[in-house]
C-alpha positions, 0 to 999 in steps of 0.5 A: 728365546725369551727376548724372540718372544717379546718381540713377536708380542710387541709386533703383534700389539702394533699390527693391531693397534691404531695410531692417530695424531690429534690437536689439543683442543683449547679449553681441554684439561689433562684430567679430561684426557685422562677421563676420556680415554677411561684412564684412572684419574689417580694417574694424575693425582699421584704425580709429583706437584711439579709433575703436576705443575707441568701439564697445565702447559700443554698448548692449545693447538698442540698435536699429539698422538695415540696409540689404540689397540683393536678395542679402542683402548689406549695404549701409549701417548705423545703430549709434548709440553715444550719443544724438547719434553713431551708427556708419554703416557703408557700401560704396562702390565695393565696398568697406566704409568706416566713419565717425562722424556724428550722428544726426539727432533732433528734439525735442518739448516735452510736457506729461503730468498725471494722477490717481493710480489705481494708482501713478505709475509704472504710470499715467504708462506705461499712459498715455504708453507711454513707459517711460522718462518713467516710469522718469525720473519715479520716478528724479527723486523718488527722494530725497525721496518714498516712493511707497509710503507717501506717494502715494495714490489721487486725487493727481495729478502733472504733468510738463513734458519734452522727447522726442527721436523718431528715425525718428519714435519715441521716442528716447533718454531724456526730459529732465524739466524741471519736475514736481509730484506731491502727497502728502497734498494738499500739492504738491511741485515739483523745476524742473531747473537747473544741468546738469539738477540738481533744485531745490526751489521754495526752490532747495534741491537735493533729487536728486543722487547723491554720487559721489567720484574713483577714485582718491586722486591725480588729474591728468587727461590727456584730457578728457570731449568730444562733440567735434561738428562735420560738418555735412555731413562737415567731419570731426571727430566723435569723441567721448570720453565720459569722462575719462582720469587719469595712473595707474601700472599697478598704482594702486588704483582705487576704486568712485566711489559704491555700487552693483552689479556689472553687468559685470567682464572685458574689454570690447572697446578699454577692455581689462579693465573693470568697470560698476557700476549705482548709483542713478538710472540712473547707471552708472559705467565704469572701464576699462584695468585691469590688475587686476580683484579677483578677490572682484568678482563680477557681481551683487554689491553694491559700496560706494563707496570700496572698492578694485575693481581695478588701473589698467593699460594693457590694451586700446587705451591709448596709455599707462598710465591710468584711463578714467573714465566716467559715464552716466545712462541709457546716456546718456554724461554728463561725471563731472568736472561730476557728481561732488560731495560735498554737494547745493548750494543756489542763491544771489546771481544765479543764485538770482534767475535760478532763481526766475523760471524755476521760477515760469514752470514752477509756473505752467504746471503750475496750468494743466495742473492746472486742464485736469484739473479740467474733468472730464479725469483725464488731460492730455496734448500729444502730438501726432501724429509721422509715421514715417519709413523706417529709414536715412533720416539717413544 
């Protein structure tokens, strides 16, 4: 009777309240959300510093949801901060809590070829209505193709990929993990292996962005970590996506990779913080500084090795670091598995192992090729996703 209760109660609150999916405004705060939705500030200031930490990555653009009963009051939210941990904010006998769990997801593996007509880029969107398989395509290839030059009306492409879907969208960004595009008939494959790193059919590495440490003296104090576990609610969720370094306030940091300034002030828990956007999709993070160098301007070209800034302890620091942090994508990726100073190439085992994969996947894709050949320019498996309501995961 007791448990009949409580879901008419329940039913009763979601009959009467109004979910709604909103975009992260870019310059917005957490404590300005909280102030908005007339949530008591201490929510925040209670958190754990690493709690803390973790909502100064929300992202610009990010959507996110809200739950409102018939007063306009809020009762859950949807903040994701990655694309496996979201914030859920909830009230529960009238008060506000806040904890971490994982955003429910699933996945899909797909299938894309089509002939060139405009560009690669504009006919895989205009086909997929998926700007992030084309932008991840274009990303892929950035190193070994000129697509202005090399790619011409009637070559063809094909893309094997996996998609994330959240509420049955698109979610995230798509995981490429074997395409092919022809330049001048000549067919050019890159296979995915070794942490997503994109190989040759030789096994040769053709992508990878060669980043360097930031700073000349390394000793690591805490690690990059997803740090999953709940399912359901077995606690332990924090994440930490970057890697913390032992550095005297003071110790030059330097840019780990070319690129430009996307962001330099303070930057919520990570204290003064500076985000460089380099190429493909990568985006580095050096935060706690006690100093910013004041020639650094947002918009500016910066080259790898030059000094940025100053290690500190601003923000929420339990002591004297740098934390480094890499992201594809807005994606949170660990830099200590990225950072590299030569492109490699597969040998022994692990090359045999290559091989028999990228054969499956070159295979596959002639199939794909052949289907195209049966008077279909365009080839797609997408298959139809059923939508479902904002806040359902929680």
């Amino acid at each position: 009777m007791k448990n009949l209760f409580l879901l008419l109660f329940v039913c009763q609150i979601c009959f009467s309240a109004v979910g709604e999916n909103r975009i992260w405004q870019r310059g917005y705060a957490f404590l300005n959300f909280l102030a908005d939705n007339k949530i008591p500030l201490s929510l925040y200031y209670n958190l754990p510093s690493s709690d803390k930490e973790l909502t100064a990555e929300i992202n610009a653009g990010i959507e996110y949801q809200v739950l409102k009963n018939s007063q306009g009051e809020l009762m859950q939210a949807l903040i994701p901060i990655d694309e496996e941990v979201q914030i859920h904010i909830y009230r529960e006998n009238f008060k506000y809590k806040m904890a971490l769990i994982p955003i429910k997801t699933f996945y899909k593996k797909q299938k894309l070829s089509l002939e060139v007509s405009n560009s690669p880029h504009q006919d895989i969107f205009a086909f997929s209505k998926d700007l992030g398989l084309a932008n991840e395509f274009l990303n892929t290839y950035k190193n070994s193709i000129d697509f202005k030059r090399e790619v011409i009306k009637g070559d063809r492409l094909a893309i094997i990929y996996t998609r994330k879907y959240r509420f049955g969208q698109f979610f995230g960004t798509p995981s490429i993990v074997a395409t092919m595009i022809e330049t001048n008939k000549k067919q050019n494959f890159l296979i995915a292996y070794n942490d997503g790193r994109f190989y040759n059919l030789k096994g040769k590495e053709i992508t990878g962005f060669l980043l360097q440490m930031p700073l000349s003296s390394i000793y690591i104090t805490s690690r990059f970590s997803k740090a999953r576990k709940h399912p359901v609610l077995k606690t332990i969720i924090r994440p930490h996506f970057g890697v913390d370094f032992r550095a005297k306030i003071g110790t030059p940091v330097y840019a780990a990779g070319n690129g430009k300034v996307i962001s330099a002030g303070w930057k919520g828990g990570y204290g003064k913080a500076i985000e460089i956007l380099h190429e493909g999709g990568l985006k580095t993070l050096y935060a706690h500084l006690s100093k910013i160098d004041p020639k650094l301007r947002v918009g500016s070209f910066i080259k790898q090795g030059k000094i940025i800034g100053r290690s500190g302890n601003t923000g929420l620091s339990s002591g004297p670091h740098l934390h480094f942090g890499l992201y594809k994508n807005n994606r949170p990726i660990d830099p200590l598995g990225s950072i590299k100073t030569t492109r490699s190439e597969l040998k022994g085992k692990q090359k045999q192992q290559f091989f028999k994969l990228a054969h499956q996947y070159e295979q596959e894709i002639q199939e794909q090729l052949e289907q195209m050949k049966t008077g279909e320019k365009q080839s797609q498996n997408q298959g139809n996703l059923m939508k479902k309501s904002p806040l359902e995961d929680s």
